[in-house]
N, C-alpha and C positions, 0 to 999 in steps of 0.2 A: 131295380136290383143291380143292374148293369153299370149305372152309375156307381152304386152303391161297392164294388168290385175296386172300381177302376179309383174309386177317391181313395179307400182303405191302401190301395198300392202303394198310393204316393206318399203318403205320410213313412208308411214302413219303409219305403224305399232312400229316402231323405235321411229318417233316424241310419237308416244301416251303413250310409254311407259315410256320414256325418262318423260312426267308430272306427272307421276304417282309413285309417290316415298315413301314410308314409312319413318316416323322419329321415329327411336327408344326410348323410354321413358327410362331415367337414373332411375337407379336403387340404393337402400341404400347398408350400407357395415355396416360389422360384420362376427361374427366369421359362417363358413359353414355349411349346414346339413349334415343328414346322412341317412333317408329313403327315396328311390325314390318309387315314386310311378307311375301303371301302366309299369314297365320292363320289354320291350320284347327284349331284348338283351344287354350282360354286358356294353352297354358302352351307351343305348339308353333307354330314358323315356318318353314315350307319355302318354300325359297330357290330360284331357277336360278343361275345363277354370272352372267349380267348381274345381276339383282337383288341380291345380295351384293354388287357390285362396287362397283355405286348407291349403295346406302345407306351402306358402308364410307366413301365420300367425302362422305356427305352427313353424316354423325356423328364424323368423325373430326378428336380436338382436333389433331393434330399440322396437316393440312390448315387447318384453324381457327385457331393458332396462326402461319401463315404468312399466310394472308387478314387478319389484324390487320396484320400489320407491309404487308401492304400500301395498309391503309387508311390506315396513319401516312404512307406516302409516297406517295399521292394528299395529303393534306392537308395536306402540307410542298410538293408545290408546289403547291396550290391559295394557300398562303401566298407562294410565291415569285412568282408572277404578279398577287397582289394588292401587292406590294412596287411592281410599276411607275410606277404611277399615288399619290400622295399617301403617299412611303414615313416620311415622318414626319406624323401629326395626331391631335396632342394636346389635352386639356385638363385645365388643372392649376388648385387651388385652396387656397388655405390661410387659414387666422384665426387672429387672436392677439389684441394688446390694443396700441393705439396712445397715445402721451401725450396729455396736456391743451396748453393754453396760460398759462404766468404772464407776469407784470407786463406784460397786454394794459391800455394807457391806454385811460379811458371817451372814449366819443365816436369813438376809429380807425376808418374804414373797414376792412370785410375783407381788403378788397384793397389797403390799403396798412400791413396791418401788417407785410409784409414789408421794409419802408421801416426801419420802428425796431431799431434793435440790441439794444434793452435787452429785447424777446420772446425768453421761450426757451423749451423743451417742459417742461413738467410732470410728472415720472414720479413723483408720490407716487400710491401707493390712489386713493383718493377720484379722482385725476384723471383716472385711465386709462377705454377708452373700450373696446368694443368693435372689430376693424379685420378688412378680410377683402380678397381681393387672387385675383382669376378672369384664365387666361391659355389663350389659345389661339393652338396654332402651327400653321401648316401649312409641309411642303417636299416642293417635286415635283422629283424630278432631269430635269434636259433632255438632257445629257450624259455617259456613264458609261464611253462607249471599250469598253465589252463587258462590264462587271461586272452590270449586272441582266439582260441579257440572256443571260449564263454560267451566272447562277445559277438563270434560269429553266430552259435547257436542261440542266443539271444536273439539277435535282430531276425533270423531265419524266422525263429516262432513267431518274431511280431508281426511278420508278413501273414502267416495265421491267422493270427490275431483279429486283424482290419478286415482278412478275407470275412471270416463270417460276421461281422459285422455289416458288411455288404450285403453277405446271404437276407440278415435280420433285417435288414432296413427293407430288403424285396420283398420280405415274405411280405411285410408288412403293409405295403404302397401294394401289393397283388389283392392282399383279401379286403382292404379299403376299397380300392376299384369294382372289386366284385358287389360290394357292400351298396356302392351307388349305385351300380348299373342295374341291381332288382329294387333298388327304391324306383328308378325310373320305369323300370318293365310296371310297380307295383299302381305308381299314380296314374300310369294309360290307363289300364287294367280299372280303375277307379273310374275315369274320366269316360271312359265308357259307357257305365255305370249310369253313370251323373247324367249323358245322352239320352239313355232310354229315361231317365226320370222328366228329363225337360219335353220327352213325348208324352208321358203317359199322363203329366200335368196339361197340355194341351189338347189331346182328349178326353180329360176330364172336365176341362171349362166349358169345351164343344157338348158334352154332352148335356152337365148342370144347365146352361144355358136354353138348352133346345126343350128339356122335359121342365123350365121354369115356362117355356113361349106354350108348351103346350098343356101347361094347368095339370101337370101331375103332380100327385100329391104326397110323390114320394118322396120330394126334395123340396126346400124350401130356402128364403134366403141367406139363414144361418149356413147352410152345405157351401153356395156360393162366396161368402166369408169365408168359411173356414178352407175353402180350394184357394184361395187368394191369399191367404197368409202362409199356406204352405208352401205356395210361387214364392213368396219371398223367401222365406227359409231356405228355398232351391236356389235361389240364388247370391243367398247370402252363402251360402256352403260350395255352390259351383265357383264363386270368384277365390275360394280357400283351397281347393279341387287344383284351380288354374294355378295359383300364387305355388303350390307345391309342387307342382308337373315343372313350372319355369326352374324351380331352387332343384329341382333333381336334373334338370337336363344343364342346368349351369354349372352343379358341382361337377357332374361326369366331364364335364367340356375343361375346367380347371381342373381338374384330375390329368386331365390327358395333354393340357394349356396349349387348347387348340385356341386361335386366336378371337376376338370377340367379334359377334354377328356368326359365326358359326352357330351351327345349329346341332345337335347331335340325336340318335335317336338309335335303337337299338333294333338288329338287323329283322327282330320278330317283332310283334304285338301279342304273342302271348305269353301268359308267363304261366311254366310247365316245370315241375321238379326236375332236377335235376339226375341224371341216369346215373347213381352211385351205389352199389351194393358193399353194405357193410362183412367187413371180412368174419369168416364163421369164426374165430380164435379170439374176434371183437376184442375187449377192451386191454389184454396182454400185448396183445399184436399191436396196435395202435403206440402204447406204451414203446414199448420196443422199438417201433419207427422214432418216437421221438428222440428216444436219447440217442438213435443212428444219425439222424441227420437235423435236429434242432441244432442253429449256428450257435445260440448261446452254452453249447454243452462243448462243441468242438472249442468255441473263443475261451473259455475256463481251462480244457486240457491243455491249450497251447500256449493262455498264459501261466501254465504251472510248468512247463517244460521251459518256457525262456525265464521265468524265477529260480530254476534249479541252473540253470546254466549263470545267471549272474550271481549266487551262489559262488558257484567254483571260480568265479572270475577276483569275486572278495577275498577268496581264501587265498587265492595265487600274492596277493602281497605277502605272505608268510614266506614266500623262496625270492632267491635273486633272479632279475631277469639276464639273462644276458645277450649279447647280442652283438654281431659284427659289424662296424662303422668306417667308413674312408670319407675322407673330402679331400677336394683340391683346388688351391686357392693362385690366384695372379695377379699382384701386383706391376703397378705401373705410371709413369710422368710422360708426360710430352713438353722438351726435350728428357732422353732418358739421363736420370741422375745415375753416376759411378756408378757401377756395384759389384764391391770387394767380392773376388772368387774365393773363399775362405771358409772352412765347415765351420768358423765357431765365430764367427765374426759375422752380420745381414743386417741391411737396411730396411725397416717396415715399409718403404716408402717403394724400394723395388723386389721382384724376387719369386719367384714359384715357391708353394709349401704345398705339401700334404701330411695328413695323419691318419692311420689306418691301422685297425688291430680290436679285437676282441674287450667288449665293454662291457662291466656287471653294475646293473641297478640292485642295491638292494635297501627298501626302506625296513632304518631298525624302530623305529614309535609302533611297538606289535600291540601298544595300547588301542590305539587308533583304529588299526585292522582291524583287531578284536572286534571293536566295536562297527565298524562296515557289514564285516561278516554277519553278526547280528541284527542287523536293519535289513541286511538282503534276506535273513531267515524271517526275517519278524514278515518282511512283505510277501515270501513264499507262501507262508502261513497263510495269511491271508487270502491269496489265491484260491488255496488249497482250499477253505470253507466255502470260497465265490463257489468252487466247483460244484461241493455238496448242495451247498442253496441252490444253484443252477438246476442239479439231476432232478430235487427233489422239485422244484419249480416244474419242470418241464411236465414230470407225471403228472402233478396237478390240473394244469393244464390240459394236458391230453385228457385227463378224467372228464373233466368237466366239460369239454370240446365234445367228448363222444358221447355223456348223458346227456347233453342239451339235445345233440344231434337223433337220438333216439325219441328224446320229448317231441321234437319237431319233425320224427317219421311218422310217430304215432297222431300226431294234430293232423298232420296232412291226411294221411289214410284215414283220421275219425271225420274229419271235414268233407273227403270225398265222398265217403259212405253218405253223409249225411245229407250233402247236396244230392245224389241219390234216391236217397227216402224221400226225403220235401221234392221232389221233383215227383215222387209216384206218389205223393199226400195230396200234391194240386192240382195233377191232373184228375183225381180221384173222384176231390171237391167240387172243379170243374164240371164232371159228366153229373153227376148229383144232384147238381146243383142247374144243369142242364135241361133234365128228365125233372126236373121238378118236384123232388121231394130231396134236396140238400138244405144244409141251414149256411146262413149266412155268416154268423161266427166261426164255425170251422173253417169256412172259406177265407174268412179271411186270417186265422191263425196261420192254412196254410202259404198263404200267399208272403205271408211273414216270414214263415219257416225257409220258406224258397231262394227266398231275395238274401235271405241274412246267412244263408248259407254260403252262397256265391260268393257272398262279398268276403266271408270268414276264410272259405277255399285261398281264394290268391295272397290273400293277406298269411294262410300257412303255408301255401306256396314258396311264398317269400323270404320268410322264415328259415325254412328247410333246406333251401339251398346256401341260405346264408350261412351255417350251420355246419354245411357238407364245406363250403371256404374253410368255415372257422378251423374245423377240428383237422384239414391237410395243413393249415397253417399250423395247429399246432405239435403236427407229429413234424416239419420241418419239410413238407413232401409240394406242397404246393407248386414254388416255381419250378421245381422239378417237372411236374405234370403240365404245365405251360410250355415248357422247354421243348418238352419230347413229344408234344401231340396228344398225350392220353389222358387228360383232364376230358371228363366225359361233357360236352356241350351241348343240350338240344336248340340250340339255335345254330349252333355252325353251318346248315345246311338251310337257312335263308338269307333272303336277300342275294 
C-alpha cells in the first residue's frame, strides 16, 4: 500500500504541474544597459521587483526615445519665446567685383565728377576692383493681436504634451517588468515542484522494484510500466519546466538589456502576494486617481490648450501686425571709388544706409484666414473628443484593473484556504490510513487535492500581484510609488 501512495503521487503530481505554466511577457528592444544592480557574482544579478522596476526605466530606449521628442519640444518653445523679443536679427554679407571709372577729366574734383556726363563705369579686366557690401537688420513686433503670444502658448503646452507621453510610455515598461519578474518568481516556484516529482518518482522505482524482488503481490509488472512511463512524462514536462524558467530569466535580462551570459534571478525564491490593501471608497477612489494622474488625460488637456492657443494665433491674421525695423548697410571697393557728398545724388557701389521706422503687415485674402481659422477650429475639435474618449477610456480601465484585481484577491484567499483544507484532508488520510482502517481512494484523492492546490496557490499568487501592477498602472499611480519608496514589496528585504 506504500507503494501504492507513493505511485498515485506522481502521476497527480506530473498532471498538476503539467497546468500550471508561466507565459513569458515580450519584452521592447533597443540599444543595452550597462549597470547591474544587486551583483553577487560576475555573471549574476539579483533583483527585488522595485529594483527591476528602476533600472527598466532607467535603461529603457522606448522611455528614451520619448525623453528626446520631449527635449525637441522644450526647445521648440524655448525658440518660440525667444521669437518675442528681436524676431528678425540679421547679418548679411557679400563680395564681388565693382567697375573702374573712364573718361574721368585730369584735374575733376571727386566730388564733382558726378557733374560730367561723359563718366561712365569701366567694366574691362584690368578695371575691376574688389567691392564688398555688410547689412544688418533688426525688427521687434510691438503688435501681433495674439500671434506670438499663441505661438508661445502653443509650443509651452506641447512641452506637456511629450511630458506625459513619457509618463505613458513608464507606466508602461514599469507594469511589463513587473509582469516578467513574477513569471520568473512563478517558473522557480514550478521547477521546485518539478524537484520533488523527480524524488518521488525515484522512490517509487526503489520501492516497485524491491516489493517485485520480494514476491509481493501487490504489485506487479504492469505498476513498474506504468512508473516508467510516468518518468518519461516527468521529463518530457521538466525539459518544458526548464525551456520556460530560461525564456522568463531571458525576458527579465532584455527587459533590463543586461548584457548576454548574464544571469538574472530574483532577490527571493518565493512568490508571496503582494502587501496592498484596497482603499475602503474602492472603486470611486480608484476612478478618481485615474483621471488625477493618467498621462493620457493630462496629454488630452494640454493638447486642447495648445489647439485653443493656435486658434487665436489663426485669428490674428484678421489685424495688422505691426512692428519696429532698423538696418544698417556698408558699402565698399578697394581702391575706394569717388563718392559724391550729395543728399540726392549716391553710388551703390559706396556709402552707409540705413532705414528705420515703424512697419505694418497686413494680409487683406480674409478668404484664406477664414479658412486657417477653421482648420485650427476643426483640429481643436478634435482634441476636444481625444479628451472625452481619453476620460472615458481611463474609467474603463481603472474598472476593469480594480475587478480583475478583486477576482484575483478573492482566487488567492479561495487557494490559500484550500491548500489549508487539502493540507488537514492528508494528513487526515495519512493517520487513517496509518492505524489501519483508511481507504486507499480517499488517500489518494487527498494527495491530489494537496499537490493541486500548491501548484493553483503560486499560480494565484501570480496573478494577484499582477493585477495589484495592473490596476496602479491604471489609475496612473505606478511610477509614482516606484519613485517615492511606497510600492509595497515583499521581497525588498532579501537578498
Amino acid at each position: 500500500m506504500a507503494f501504492r501512495r507513493t505511485f498515485f503521487s506522481v502521476l497527480i503530481l506530473c498532471g498538476m504541474i503539467a497546468g500550471a505554466q508561466a507565459q513569458p511577457t515580450s519584452v521592447g528592444t533597443g540599444s543595452p544597459g550597462t549597470t547591474s544592480v544587486g551583483i553577487t557574482s560576475p555573471d549574476t544579478v539579483r533583483l527585488t521587483l522595485t529594483q527591476a522596476i528602476e533600472k527598466s526605466l532607467d535603461v529603457s530606449p522606448e522611455v528614451d526615445q520619448r525623453r528626446a521628442q520631449r527635449r525637441f519640444a522644450s526647445a521648440r518653445s524655448d525658440q518660440a519665446r525667444a521669437s518675442r523679443y528681436l524676431t528678425d536679427l540679421s547679418f548679411n554679407a557679400a563680395s564681388s567685383f565693382a567697375p573702374g571709372l573712364d573718361n574721368v577729366p585730369d584735374g575733376t574734383p571727386d566730388d564733382e565728377l558726378y557733374l560730367n556726363p561723359n563718366v561712365t563705369n569701366d567694366w574691362s579686366l584690368g578695371a575691376l576692383r574688389p567691392f564688398g557690401r555688410a547689412e544688418i537688420v533688426a525688427r521687434q513686433p510691438i503688435f501681433t493681436f495674439g500671434e506670438l503670444s499663441g505661438n508661445i502658448e502653443a509650443a509651452r503646452h506641447g512641452v506637456a504634451v511629450e511630458e506625459a507621453r513619457v509618463e505613458q510610455k513608464a507606466l508602461e515598461v514599469a507594469a511589463r517588468t513587473g509582469e516578467v519578474y513574477y513569471n520568473l518568481l512563478l517558473t522557480q516556484a514550478l521547477d521546485r515542484l518539478a524537484d520533488r516529482t523527480g524524488e518521488v518518482i525515484d522512490r517509487a522505482k526503489k520501492e516497485i522494484n524491491r516489493l517485485l524482488d520480494e514476491g509481493d503481490d501487490s504489485v506487479d509488472q504492469a505498476d513498474l510500466f506504468q512508473t516508467r512511463l510516468t518518468e518519461e512524462e516527468y521529463k518530457r514536462r521538466l525539459v518544458q519546466i526548464d525551456q520556460n524558467m530560461a525564456t522568463a530569466r531571458s525576458a527579465l535580462r532584455r527587459q533590463l538589456f543586461l548584457p548576454d551570459g548574464t544571469t538574472v534571478a530574483a532577490a527571493t525564491d518565493e512568490l508571496q502576494p503582494l502587501d496592498f490593501s484596497i482603499h475602503p471608497d474602492s472603486l470611486a477612489h480608484y476612478v478618481e486617481l485615474g483621471l488625477q494622474n493618467r498621462p493620457e488625460v493630462d496629454q488630452a488637456a494640454a493638447g486642447v490648450e495648445a489647439r485653443e492657443a493656435l486658434v487665436d494665433v489663426a485669428r490674428s491674421d484678421y489685424y495688422p501686425k505691426i512692428a519696429f525695423q532698423a538696418s544698417l548697410s556698408q558699402s565698399g571697393t578697394l581702391p575706394p571709388r569717388p563718392n559724391p557728398d550729395n543728399a540726392f545724388v549716391g553710388d551703390s557701389f559706396m556709402g552707409t544706409g540705413t532705414r528705420t521706422g515703424l512697419g505694418i503687415q497686413f494680409d487683406l485674402n480674409f478668404g484664406q484666414t477664414e479658412a486657417r481659422v477653421e482648420q485650427a477650429q476643426a483640429e481643436l475639435n478634435e482634441v476636444q473628443h481625444q479628451q472625452t474618449a481619453a476620460q472615458q477610456l481611463v474609467q474603463f480601465e481603472v474598472e476593469e484593473a480594480y475587478r480583475n484585481l478583486l477576482v484575483a484577491k478573492a482566487a488567492v484567499e479561495s487557494r490559500d484556504r484550500a491548500t489549508t483544507i487539502s493540507g488537514e484532508w492528508l494528513r487526515t488520510e495519512q493517520i487513517d490510513f496509518d492505524l489501519g482502517f483508511g481507504d486507499t481512494e480517499n488517500l489518494v484523492k487527498a494527495v491530489r487535492a494537496s499537490l493541486e492546490a500548491e501548484a493553483r496557490y503560486v499560480e494565484a499568487v501570480k496573478q494577484y500581484n499582477v493585477a495589484v501592477l495592473k490596476l496602479l498602472r491604471a489609475t496612473g499611480t505606478l511610477t509614482d510609488r516606484i519613485e517615492n519608496g511606497t510600492l509595497v514589496d515583499t521581497t525588498s528585504g532579501a537578498g
